[in-house]
C-alpha positions as CSV (number, residue, x, y, z in Angstrom):
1,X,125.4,95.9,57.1
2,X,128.5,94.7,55.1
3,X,131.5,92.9,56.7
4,X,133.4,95.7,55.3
5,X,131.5,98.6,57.6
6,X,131.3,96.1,60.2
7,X,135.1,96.5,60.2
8,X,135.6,99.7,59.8
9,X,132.8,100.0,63.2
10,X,135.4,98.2,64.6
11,X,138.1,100.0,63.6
12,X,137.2,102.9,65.8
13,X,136.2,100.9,68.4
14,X,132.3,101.7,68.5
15,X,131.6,98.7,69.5
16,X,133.5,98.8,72.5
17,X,131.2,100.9,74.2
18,X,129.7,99.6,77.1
19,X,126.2,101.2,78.6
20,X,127.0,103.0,82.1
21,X,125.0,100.6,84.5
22,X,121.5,102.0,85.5
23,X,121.4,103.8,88.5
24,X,119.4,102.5,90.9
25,X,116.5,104.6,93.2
26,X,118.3,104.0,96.1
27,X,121.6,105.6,94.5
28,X,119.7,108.6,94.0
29,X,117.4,109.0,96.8
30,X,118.9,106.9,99.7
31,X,116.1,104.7,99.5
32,X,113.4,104.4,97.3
33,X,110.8,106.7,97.9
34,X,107.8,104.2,98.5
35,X,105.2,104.8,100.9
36,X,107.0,101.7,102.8
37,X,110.0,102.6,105.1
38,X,111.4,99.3,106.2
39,X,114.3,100.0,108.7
40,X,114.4,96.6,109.1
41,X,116.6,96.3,105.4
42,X,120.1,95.4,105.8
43,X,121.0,98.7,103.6
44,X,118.7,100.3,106.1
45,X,120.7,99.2,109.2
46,X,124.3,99.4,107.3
47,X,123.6,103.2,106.7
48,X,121.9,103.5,110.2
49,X,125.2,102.2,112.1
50,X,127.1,104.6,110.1
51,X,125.4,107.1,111.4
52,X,125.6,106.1,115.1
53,X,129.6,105.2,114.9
54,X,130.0,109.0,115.2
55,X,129.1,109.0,118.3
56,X,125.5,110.1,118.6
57,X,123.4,109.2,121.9
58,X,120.3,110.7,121.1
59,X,118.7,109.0,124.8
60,X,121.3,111.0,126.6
61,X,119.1,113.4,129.0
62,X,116.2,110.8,128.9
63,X,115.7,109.5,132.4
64,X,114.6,105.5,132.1
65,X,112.3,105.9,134.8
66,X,110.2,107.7,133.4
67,X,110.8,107.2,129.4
68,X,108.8,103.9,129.0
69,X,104.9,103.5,129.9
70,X,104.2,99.9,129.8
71,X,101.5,100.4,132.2
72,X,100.7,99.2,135.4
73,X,101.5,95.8,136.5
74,X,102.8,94.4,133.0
75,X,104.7,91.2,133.6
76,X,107.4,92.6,131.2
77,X,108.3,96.2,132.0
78,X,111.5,95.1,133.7
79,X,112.5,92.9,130.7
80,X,112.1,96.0,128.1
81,X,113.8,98.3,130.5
82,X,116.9,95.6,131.2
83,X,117.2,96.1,127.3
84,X,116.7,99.7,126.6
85,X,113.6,101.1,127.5
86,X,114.6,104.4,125.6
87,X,113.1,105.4,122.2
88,X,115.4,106.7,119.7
89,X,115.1,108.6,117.0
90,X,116.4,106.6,113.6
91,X,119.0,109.4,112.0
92,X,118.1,107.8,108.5
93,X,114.9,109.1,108.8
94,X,116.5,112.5,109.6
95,X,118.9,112.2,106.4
96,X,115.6,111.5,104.0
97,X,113.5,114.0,105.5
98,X,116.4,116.5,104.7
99,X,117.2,115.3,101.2
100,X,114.4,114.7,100.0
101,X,112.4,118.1,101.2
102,X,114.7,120.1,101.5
103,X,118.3,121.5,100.0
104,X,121.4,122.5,101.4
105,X,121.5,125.5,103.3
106,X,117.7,125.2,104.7
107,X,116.2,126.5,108.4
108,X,114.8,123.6,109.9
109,X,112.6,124.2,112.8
110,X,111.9,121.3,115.2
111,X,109.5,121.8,118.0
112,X,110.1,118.6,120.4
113,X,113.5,118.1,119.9
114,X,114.1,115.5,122.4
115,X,117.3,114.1,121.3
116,X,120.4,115.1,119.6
117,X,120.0,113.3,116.7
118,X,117.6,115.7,114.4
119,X,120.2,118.4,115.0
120,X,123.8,116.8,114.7
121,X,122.1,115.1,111.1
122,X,120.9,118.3,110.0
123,X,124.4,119.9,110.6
124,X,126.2,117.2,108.8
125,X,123.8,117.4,105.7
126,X,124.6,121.3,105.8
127,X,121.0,122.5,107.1
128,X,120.8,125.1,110.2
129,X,118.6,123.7,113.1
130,X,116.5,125.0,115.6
131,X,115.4,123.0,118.1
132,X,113.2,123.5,120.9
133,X,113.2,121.8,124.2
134,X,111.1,122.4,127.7
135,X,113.5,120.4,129.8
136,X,116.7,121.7,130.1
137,X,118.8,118.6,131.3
138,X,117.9,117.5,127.7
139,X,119.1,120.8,126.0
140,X,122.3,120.6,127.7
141,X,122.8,116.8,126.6
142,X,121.5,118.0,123.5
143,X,124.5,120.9,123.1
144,X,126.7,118.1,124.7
145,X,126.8,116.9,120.9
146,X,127.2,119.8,119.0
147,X,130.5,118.9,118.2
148,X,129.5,115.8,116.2
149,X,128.5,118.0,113.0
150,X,130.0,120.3,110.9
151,X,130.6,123.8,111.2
152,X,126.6,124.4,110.9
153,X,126.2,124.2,114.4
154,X,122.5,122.6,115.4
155,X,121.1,125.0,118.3
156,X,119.3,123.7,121.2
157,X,116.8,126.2,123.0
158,X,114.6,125.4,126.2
159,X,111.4,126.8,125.4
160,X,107.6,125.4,125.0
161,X,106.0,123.9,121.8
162,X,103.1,125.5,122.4
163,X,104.6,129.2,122.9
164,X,107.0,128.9,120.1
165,X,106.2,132.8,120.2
166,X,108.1,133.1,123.2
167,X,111.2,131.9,121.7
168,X,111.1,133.3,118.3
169,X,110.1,136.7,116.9
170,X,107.9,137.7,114.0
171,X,110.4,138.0,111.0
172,X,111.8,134.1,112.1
173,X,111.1,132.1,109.4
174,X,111.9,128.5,108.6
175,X,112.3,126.0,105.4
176,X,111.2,122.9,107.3
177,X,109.5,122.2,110.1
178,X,111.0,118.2,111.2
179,X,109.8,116.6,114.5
180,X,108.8,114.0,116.7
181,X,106.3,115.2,118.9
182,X,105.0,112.9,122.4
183,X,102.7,110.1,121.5
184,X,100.4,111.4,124.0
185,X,101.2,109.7,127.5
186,X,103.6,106.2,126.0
187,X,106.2,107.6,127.1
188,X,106.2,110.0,130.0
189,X,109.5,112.4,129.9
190,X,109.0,114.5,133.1
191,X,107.3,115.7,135.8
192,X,106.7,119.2,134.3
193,X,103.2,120.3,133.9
194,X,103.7,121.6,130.8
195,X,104.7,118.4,129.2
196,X,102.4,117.0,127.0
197,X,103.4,113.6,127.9
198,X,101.6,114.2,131.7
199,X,98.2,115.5,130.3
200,X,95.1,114.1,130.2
201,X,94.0,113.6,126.9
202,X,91.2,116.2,126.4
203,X,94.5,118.7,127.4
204,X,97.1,116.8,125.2
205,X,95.0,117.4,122.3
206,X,94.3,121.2,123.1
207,X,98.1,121.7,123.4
208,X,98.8,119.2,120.7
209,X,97.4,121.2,118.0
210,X,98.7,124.6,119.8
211,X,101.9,123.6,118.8
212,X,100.9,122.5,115.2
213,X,99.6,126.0,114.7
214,X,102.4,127.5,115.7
215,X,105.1,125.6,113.9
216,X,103.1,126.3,110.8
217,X,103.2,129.9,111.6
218,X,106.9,130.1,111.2
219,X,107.1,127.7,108.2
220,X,107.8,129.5,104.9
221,X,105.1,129.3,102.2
222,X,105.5,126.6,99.7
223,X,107.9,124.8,102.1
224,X,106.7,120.7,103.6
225,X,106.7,119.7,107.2
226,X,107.7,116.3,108.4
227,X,105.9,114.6,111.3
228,X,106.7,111.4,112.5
229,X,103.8,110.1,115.0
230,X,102.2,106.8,116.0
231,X,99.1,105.8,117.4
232,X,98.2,105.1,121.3
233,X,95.8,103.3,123.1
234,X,93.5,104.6,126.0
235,X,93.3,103.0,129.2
236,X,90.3,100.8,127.8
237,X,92.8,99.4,125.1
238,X,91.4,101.2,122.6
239,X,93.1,103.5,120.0
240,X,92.8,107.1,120.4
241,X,92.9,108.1,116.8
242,X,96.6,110.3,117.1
243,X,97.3,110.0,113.4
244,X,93.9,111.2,112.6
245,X,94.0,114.1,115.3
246,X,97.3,115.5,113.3
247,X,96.4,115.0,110.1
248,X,93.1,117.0,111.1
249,X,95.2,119.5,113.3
250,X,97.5,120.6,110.6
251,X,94.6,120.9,108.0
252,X,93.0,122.8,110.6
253,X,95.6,125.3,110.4
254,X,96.0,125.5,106.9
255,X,98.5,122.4,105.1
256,X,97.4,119.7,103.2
257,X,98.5,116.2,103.5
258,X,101.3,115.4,101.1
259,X,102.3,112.3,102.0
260,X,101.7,109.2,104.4
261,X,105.0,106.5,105.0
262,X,104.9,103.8,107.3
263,X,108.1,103.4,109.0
264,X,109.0,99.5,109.8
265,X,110.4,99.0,112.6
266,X,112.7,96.4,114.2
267,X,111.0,94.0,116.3
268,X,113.6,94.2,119.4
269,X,111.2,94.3,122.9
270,X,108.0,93.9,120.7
271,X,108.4,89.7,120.9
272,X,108.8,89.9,124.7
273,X,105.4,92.8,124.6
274,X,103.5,90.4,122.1
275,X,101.9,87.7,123.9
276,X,100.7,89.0,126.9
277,X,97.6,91.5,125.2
278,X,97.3,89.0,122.1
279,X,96.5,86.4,124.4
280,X,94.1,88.4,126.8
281,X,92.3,90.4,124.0
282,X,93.8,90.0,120.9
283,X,95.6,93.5,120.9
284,X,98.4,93.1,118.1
285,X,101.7,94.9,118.9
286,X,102.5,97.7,116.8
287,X,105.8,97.5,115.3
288,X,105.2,100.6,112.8
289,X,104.8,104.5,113.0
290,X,103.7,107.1,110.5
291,X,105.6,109.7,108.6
292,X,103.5,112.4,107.9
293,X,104.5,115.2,105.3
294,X,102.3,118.4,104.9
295,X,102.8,121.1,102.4
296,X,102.0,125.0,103.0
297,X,101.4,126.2,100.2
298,X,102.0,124.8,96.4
299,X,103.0,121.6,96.2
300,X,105.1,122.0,92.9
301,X,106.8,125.4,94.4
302,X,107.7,123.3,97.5
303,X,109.1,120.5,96.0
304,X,111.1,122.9,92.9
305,X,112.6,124.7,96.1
306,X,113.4,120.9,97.8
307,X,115.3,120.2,94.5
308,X,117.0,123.5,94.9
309,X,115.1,125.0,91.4
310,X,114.1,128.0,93.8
């Protein structure tokens, strides 16, 4: 190139240009979409205390007595309950589950909604929820927080997980089925017989995949389903095999596994938990649950209607 074209580039400023900077995964998908949730990120936390300063108390309607299992006799029950024995559901989990499958405008039907937090998310991110809820206190603390959305109001019904038939009729159809069912007996949320969180296991896992069949039966076709779930130990010590019993229940009733995250989380009570098995059988804490996502249907059709192509 001549000095004089070089000139004349300058002339009408091309070479002024400067690149737009790359956008970045996290720009365009909240966080990167690894297999590797790590809520223990500060972006993580920033976006998860925005969330919470509107006011969201997801473990209103939990009672702490009967929330936390730590077992019998552990030496450090009254230390985890002294700092918030009460699981909570992490609404950035709720915001990628309904960004990424699904888009604006979607039914989302959750089965165990034991919290408010599913619902007021899904209103503020403009999807219609439906959750369901056997104990009633909860659905009322649940309603309590309606407010917190948009004008998509998240609805709260008490009904059973296991009848979902009883609370919806035939033509009821959803876009997403989102939940966070009981890990078996952990946590213990009531007295009701028809929790799952009192049964025995043998009954836990009849019910357990009762209510996988039917929240597939109202999911759409070519639509995903996200499960968040962990796995439990027996009495013995020994792991039950819950992740394996869902992956198994939904194949069962006719999804595929899509997609398997582990969800990091913070270590809070799990360094006053730690020592105590480690030391008497080597039992390591776990700091990490699964997030499960089935597809009905066609996996390309599912994720063209996520992206809003359908």
């Amino acid at each position: 190139m001549t000095a004089e074209s070089v000139e004349a580039l300058e002339d009408v400023g091309l070479f002024d240009y400067q690149a737009p900077p790359p956008v970045s995964l996290a720009d365009r998908f909240v966080v990167p979409p690894f297999s590797v949730l790590d809520a223990r990120a500060g972006l993580w936390q920033d976006r998860k205390r925005r969330w919470l300063s509107m006011g969201i108390e997801s473990e209103v309607g939990r009672g702490d007595s009967l929330t936390y299992n730590a077992g019998d006799g552990d030496p450090v029950s009254a230390k985890i309950a002294a700092i918030g024995g009460t699981s909570i559901f992490d609404p950035v989990i709720c915001e990628l589950a309904y960004r990424w499958f699904t888009p604006p405008g979607a039914r989302v039907l959750d089965p165990f909604a034991g919290g408010s937090v599913r619902g007021v998310a899904a209103s503020v991110l403009a999807r219609w929820y439906y959750g369901v809820e056997l104990r009633p206190e909860q659905v009322e603390a649940n309603r309590a927080q309606a407010h917190l959305g948009s004008s998509i109001t998240p609805v709260w019904v008490e009904g059973d997980a296991t009848r979902l038939g009883e609370t919806f009729g035939p033509d009821d159809e959803f876009d997403l089925v989102f939940t966070c069912p009981p890990y078996a007996d952990l946590e213990v949320y009531s007295h009701d017989e028809r929790d799952l969180s009192n049964m025995p296991w043998p009954l836990f896992l009849e019910r357990y995949r009762q209510s996988i069949r039917d929240a597939l039966g109202y999911l759409r076709r070519d639509r995903f389903a996200v499960w968040v779930i962990s796995d439990v130990r027996d009495k013995g010590g020994n792991y039950r095999g819950l992740v394996a019993e869902t992956i198994r229940a939904f194949q069962d009733a006719g999804a595929h596994l899509h997609n398997d995250a582990i969800y990091l989380e913070m270590i809070a009570s799990g360094s006053l938990r730690a020592e105590s098995p480690f030391v008497s059988n080597r039992r390591l804490t776990r700091k990490h649950q699964h997030v499960l996502v089935f597809v009905k249907g066609n996996p390309k059709k599912a994720a063209a209607y996520a992206k809003g192509e359908s």
